[in-house]
C-alpha positions in Angstrom: -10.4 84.1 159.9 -11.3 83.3 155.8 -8.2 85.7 155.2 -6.0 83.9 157.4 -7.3 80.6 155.5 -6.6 81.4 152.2 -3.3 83.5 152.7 -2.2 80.3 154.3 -3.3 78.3 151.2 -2.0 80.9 148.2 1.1 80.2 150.2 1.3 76.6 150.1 -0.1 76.6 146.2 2.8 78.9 145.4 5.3 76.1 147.5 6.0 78.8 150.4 5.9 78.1 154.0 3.2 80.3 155.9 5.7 81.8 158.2 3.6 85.1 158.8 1.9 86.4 161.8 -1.7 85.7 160.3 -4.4 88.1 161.0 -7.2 86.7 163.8 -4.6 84.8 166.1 -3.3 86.1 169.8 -0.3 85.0 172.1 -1.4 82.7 174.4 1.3 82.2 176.5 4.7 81.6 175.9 8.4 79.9 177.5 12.0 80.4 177.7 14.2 78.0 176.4 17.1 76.3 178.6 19.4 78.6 177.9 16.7 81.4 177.2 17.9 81.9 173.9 14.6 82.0 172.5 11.0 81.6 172.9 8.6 79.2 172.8 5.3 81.2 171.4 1.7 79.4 171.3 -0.7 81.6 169.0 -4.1 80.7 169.1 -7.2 81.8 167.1 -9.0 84.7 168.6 -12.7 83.1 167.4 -13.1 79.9 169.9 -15.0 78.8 166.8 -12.9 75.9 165.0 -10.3 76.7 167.3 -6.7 76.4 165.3 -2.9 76.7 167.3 0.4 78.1 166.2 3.8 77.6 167.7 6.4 80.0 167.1 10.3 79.8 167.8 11.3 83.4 168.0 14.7 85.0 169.1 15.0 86.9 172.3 16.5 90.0 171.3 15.7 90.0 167.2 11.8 89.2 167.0 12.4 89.0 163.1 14.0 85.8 163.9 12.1 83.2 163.9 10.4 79.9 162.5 7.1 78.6 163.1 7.2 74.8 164.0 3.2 74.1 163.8 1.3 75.0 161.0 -2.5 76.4 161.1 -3.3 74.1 158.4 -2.2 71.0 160.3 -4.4 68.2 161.2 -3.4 68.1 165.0 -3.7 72.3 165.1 -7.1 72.2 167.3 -5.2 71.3 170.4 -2.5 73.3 171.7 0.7 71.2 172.0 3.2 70.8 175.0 7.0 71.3 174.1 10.2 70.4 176.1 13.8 71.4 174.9 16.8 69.5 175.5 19.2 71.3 178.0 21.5 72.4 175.2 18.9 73.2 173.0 19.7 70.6 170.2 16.5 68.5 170.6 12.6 69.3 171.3 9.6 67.1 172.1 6.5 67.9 171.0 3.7 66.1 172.4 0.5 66.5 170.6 -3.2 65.8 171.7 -5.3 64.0 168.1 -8.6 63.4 168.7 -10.2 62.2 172.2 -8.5 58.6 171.9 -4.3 59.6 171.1 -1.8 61.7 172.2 1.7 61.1 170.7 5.4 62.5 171.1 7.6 64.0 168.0 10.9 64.3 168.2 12.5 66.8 166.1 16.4 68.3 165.9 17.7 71.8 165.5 19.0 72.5 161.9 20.3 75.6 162.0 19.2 79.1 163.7 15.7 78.5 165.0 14.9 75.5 162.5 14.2 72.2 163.9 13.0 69.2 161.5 11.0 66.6 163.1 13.2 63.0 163.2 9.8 60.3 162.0 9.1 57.3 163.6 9.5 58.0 167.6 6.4 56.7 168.2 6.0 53.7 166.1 9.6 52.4 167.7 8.4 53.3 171.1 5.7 51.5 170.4 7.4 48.3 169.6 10.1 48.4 172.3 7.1 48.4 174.8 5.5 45.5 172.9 9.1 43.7 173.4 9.6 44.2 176.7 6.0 43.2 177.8 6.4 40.0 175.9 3.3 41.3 173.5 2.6 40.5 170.1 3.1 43.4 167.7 -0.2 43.2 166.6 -1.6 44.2 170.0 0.3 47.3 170.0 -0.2 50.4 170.3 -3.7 49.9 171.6 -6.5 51.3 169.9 -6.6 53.8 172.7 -3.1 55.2 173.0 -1.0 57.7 174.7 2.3 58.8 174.8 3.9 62.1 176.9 7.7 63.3 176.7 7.5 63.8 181.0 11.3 65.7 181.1 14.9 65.8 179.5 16.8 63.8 182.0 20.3 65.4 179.9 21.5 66.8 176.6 20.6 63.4 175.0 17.7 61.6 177.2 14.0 61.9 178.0 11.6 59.9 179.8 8.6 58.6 177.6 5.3 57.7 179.7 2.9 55.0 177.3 -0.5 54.3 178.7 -4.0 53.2 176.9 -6.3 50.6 176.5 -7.4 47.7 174.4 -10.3 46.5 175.9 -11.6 43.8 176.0 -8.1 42.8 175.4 -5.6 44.3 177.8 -5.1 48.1 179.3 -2.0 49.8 180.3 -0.9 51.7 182.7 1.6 54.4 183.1 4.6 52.4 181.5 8.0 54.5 181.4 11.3 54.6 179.4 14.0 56.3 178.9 14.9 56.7 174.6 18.5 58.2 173.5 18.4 60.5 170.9 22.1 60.4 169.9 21.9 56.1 170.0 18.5 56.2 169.2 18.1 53.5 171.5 15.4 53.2 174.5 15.7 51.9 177.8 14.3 50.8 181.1 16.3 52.0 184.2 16.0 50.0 186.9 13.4 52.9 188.8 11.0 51.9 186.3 11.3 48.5 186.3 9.1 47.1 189.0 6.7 49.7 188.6 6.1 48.8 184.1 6.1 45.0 185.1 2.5 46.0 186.9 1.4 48.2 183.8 -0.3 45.7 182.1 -4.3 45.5 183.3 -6.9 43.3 182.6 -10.3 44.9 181.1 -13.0 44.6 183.2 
């Protein structure tokens, strides 16, 4: 585990990214993409003790392709993330556990072979669009409890977003959905959602 550490920080002194397999990690489970063109890998530390998470993108039939997408050395590493690819493989989600009060949703797009670079600020405007639709001041959003889940790619282009927290005494929320475009980079309420977001907003009790 102290190798694995400090190869991963001679790396980043030297301005390298730590794509190896470090030493003290094992698969723990891993997915096709859409069009099983690839894997989705999640390595995680063999000790339990400070617990740190990997995930790999790695070709089907050339293992020597690949590209790691979450570092060891990351902040949000401890938890083991979930990740959903668009249908044509052009787009991922990952949605990331921080801590026992967040849980957010990256966005990131495919570059070229198996490198994707996260797209900032999907949170923060999704975020603000919920504050807009519920009539809230952006100052009460997000709460200072908050949680945000891709649920599924609904197309090449669009996936549902599912918001929920609390705020206490102030307000709490509940299960609040939309629909964001990654092309328009626009979000939306379907009518589905509609009736059920207007009841989102709770009172604390």
């Amino acid at each position: 585990m102290r190798f694995a550490l400090f190869l991963s920080l001679l790396l980043m002194a030297s301005g390298l990214r730590a794509e190896v397999w470090l030493p003290g990690y094992k698969l723990l489970h891993r997915d096709a993409s859409p069009k099983k063109s690839f894997w989705i890998e999640h390595h995680g530390t063999i000790s339990a003790d400070d617990f740190r998470t990997q995930v790999w993108l790695v070709g089907v039939h050339d293992r020597n392709e690949r590209h790691i997408l979450f570092q060891p050395d990351d902040i949000d590493a401890r938890y083991d993330p979930d990740i959903l690819i668009s249908p044509d493989e052009k787009w991922l989600v990952r949605t990331q556990k921080r801590g026992s009060d967040e849980i957010y949703s990256a966005l990131y797009r495919r570059r070229d072979g198996l490198t994707f670079k996260e797209t900032p600020g999907l949170q923060d405007k999704a975020w603000r669009f919920l504050a807009l639709s519920l009539g809230l001041a952006p100052s009460r959003v997000p709460p200072h409890h908050r949680y945000m889940s891709c649920i599924r790619w609904v197309g090449p282009t669009q996936f549902i977003l599912l918001l929920w927290g609390s705020n206490c005494p102030d307000y709490g929320l509940d299960d609040w959905r939309c629909v964001y475009d990654v092309q328009s980079g626009q979000f939306s309420v379907p009518k589905k959602f509609a009736g059920r977001n207007r009841r989102a907003l709770l009172g604390c009790h």
